[in-house]
C-alpha positions in Angstrom: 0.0 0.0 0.0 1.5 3.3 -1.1 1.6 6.1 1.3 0.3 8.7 -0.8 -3.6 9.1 -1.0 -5.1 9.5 -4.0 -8.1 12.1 -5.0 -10.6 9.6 -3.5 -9.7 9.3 0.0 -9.0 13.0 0.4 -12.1 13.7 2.3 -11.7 10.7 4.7 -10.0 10.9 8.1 -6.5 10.8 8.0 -4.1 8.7 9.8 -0.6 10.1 9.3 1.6 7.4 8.7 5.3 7.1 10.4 7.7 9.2 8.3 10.5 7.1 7.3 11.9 10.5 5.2 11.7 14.2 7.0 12.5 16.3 4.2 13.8 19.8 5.2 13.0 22.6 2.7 14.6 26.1 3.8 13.1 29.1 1.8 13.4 33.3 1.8 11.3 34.8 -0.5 10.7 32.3 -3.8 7.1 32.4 -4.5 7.1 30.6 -7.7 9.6 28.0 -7.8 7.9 27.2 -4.1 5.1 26.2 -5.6 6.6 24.1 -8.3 9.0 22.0 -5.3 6.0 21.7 -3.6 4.2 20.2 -6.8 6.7 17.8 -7.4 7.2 16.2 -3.4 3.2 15.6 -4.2 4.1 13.5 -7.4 6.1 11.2 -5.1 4.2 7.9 -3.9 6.9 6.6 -1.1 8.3 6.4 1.6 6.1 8.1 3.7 7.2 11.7 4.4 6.3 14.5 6.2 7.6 17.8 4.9 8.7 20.6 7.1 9.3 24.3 5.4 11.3 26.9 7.5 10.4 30.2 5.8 12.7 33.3 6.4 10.6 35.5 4.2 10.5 39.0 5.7 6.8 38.9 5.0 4.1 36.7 4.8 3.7 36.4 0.9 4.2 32.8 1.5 0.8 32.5 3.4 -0.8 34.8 0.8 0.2 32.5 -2.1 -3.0 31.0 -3.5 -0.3 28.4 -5.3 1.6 27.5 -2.5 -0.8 27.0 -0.1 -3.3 25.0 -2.6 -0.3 22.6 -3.0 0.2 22.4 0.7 -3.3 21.7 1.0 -2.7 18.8 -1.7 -0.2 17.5 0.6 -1.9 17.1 3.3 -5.1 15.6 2.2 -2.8 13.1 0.3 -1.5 12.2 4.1 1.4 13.8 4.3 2.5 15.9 7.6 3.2 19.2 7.0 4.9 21.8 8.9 5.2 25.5 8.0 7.9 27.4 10.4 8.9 31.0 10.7 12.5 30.7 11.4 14.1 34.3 11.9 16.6 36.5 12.3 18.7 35.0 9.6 21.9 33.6 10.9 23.3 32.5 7.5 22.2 29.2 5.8 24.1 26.3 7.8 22.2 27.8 10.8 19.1 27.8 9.0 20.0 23.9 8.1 20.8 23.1 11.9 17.4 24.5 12.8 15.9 22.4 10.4 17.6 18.8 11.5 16.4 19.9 14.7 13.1 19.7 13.8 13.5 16.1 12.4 13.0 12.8 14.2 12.2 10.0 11.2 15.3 8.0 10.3 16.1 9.8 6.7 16.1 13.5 6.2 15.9 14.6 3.1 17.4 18.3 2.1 15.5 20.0 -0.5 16.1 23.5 -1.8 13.1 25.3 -2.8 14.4 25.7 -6.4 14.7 22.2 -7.3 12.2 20.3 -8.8 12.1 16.4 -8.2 10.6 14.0 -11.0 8.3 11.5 -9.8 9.9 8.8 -7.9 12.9 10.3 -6.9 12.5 10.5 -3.5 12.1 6.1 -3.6 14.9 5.8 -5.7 16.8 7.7 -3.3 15.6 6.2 -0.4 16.3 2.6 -2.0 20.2 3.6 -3.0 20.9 4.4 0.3 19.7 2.0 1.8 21.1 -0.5 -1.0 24.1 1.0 -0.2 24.2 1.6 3.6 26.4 4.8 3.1 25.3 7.8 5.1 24.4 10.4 2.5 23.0 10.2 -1.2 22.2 12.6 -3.6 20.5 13.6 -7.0 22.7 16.5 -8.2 20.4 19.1 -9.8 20.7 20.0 -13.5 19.3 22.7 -15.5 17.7 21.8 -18.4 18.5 25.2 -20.3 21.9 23.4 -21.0 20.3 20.3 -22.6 22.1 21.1 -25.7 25.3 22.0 -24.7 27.3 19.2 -23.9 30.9 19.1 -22.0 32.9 16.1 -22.4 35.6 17.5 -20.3 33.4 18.3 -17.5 32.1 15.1 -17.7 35.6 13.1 -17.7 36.0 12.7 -13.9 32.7 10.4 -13.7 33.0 7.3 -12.5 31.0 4.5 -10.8 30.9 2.9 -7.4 32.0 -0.7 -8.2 30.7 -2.8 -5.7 30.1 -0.7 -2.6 30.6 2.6 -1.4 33.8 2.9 0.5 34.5 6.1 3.3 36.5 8.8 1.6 38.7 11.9 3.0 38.1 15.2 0.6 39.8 18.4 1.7 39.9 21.2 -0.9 43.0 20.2 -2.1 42.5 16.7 -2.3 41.8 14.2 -5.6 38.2 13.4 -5.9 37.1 17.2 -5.7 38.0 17.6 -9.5 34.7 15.8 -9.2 32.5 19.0 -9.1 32.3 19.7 -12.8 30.0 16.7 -13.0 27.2 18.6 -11.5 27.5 21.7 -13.9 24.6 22.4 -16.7 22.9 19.2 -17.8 26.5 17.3 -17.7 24.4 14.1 -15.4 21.5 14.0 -18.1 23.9 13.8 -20.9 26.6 11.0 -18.8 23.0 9.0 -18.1 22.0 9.3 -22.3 25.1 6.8 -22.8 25.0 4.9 -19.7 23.7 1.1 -19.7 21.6 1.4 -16.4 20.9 -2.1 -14.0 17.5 -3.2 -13.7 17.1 -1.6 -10.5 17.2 1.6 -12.8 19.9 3.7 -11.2 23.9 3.6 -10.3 25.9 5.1 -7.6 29.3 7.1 -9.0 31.6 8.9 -6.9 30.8 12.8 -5.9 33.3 15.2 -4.8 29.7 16.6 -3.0 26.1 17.5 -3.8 23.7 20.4 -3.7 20.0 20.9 -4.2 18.4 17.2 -3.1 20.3 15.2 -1.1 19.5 12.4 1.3 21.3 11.5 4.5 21.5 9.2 7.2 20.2 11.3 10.4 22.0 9.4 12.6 25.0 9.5 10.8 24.5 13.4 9.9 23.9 14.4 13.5 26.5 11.9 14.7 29.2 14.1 12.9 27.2 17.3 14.4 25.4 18.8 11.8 25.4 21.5 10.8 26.8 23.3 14.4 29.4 24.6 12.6 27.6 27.5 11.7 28.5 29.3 15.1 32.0 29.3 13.3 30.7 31.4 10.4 29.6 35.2 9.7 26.0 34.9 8.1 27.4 35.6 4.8 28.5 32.3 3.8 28.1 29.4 1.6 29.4 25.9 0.9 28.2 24.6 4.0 26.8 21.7 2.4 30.2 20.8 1.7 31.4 21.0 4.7 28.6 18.7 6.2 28.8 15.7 3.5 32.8 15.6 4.0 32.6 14.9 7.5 29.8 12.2 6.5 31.5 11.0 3.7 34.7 10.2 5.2 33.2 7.9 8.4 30.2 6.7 6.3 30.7 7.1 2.8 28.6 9.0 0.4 27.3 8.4 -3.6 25.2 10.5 -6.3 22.7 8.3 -8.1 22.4 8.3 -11.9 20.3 9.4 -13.6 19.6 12.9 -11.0 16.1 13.5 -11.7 16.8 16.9 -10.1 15.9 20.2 -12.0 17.3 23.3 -11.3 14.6 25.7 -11.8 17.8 28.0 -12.6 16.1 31.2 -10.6 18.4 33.9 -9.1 20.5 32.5 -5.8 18.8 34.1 -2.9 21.9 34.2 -0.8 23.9 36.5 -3.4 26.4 37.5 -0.5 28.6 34.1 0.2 31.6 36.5 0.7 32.7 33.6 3.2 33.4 30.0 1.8 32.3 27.9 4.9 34.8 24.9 3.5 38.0 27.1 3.8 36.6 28.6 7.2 36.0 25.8 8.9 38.4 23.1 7.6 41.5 25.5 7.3 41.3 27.4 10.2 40.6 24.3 12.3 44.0 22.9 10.6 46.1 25.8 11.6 44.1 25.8 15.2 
């Protein structure tokens, strides 16, 4: 039995299942590209879910968004726990992350930016690869589709697959494996997937120097390397915390993207222009020369 309800049970009493998946969706003032995230997690059949939002809008446009809140609506009727949170002043985004994990308690969490669109299905095949693959954090690297025809062997040259299983791995930003990051650039993953011979499960794990947009960890083994508590470390104007927080998972429990993403980058404007702070220097240099 799947664990999303369909238009005929919407009017029945709901019983909220267990979430195996709290997925974590930080926002600040997208309206549109909101909407469309929101359309897509209500495309996706299982594992049960329950979404929390964290909104650090400096108004309520959110609340006044006839297509937001219809789709939250969707959501819940379809069985889904959802959870709408103010979460202010801002503090940067890893502190807006740690607020988030926080809030979570089911045995996956699931981070979702609120510009990237999942295809149906994603959030199972994500949910399956890790735990095919019992590492601690997988992801579907998002791609924007504007690039569809501009392809980049080069950039695509450092892909390569997880053989057997997915082994722990030490990145620092000097370190082999982080030429890695070109793979996530434009549409490079649709293109690698166009020539790749895919298992019948339908997807392969390939080495990642990280991942942004949609990615899947382990709670246990996120919190168990602390989150994201660095952020006391950082000014507000920061980024690359992600990074920070999958090389400290990766390199006690291992980490994989899956092929084919199934991640769109809705390609809208970054709303954290000001990153004048690169949280991977910050925290793993200065730590080093502490």
């Amino acid at each position: 039995m799947r664990s999303r309800r369909t238009a005929r049970d919407w009017a029945k009493p709901v019983e909220l299942p267990e979430p195996v998946v709290d997925v974590l969706l930080p926002t600040s003032g997208r309206i549109a590209e909101l909407a469309v995230v929101l359309a897509g997690l209500a495309a996706q059949d299982d594992p049960a879910f329950r979404l929390t939002i964290s909104d650090q809008s400096d108004d309520h446009a959110m609340a006044e968004a006839p297509a937001v809140q219809a789709m939250l609506r969707v959501l819940a009727a379809q069985g889904r726990e959802v959870r709408v949170l103010q979460h202010l002043p801002r503090l940067g985004i890893a502190e807006h992350r740690a607020f988030l994990l926080a809030q979570a308690t089911a045995p996956f969490v699931l981070f979702l930016d609120d510009d990237v669109w999942p295809e149906p299905g994603l959030l199972a095949t994500l949910h399956a690869a890790i735990e095919s693959l019992g590492c601690g954090v997988v992801g579907a690297a998002q791609q924007g589709l504007s690039f569809l025809d501009d392809v980049r062997p080069h950039e695509q040259a450092p892909f390569a697959t997880w053989p057997d299983r997915v082994e722990p791995e030490r990145l620092r930003p000097d370190s082999p494996g982080t030429e890695r990051w070109t793979l996530h650039n434009a549409a490079n993953l649709v293109h690698i997937a166009a020539r790749t011979e895919l298992p019948e499960q339908g997807w392969v794990p390939y080495r990642v120097a990280w991942l942004a947009g949609c990615v899947l960890y382990r709670r246990e083994a996120l919190v168990e390397v602390g989150g994201f508590d660095f952020w006391r470390e950082l000014p507000p104007e920061h980024g690359g915390e992600d990074v920070v927080a999958q090389w400290r998972v990766m390199e006690r429990f291992g980490a994989a993207g899956v092929l084919p993403s199934g991640a769109v980058h809705l390609e809208a404007p970054t709303s954290i222009p000001d990153r004048t702070v690169d949280a991977v220097h910050a925290v793993f240099e200065e730590r080093a020369a502490g």
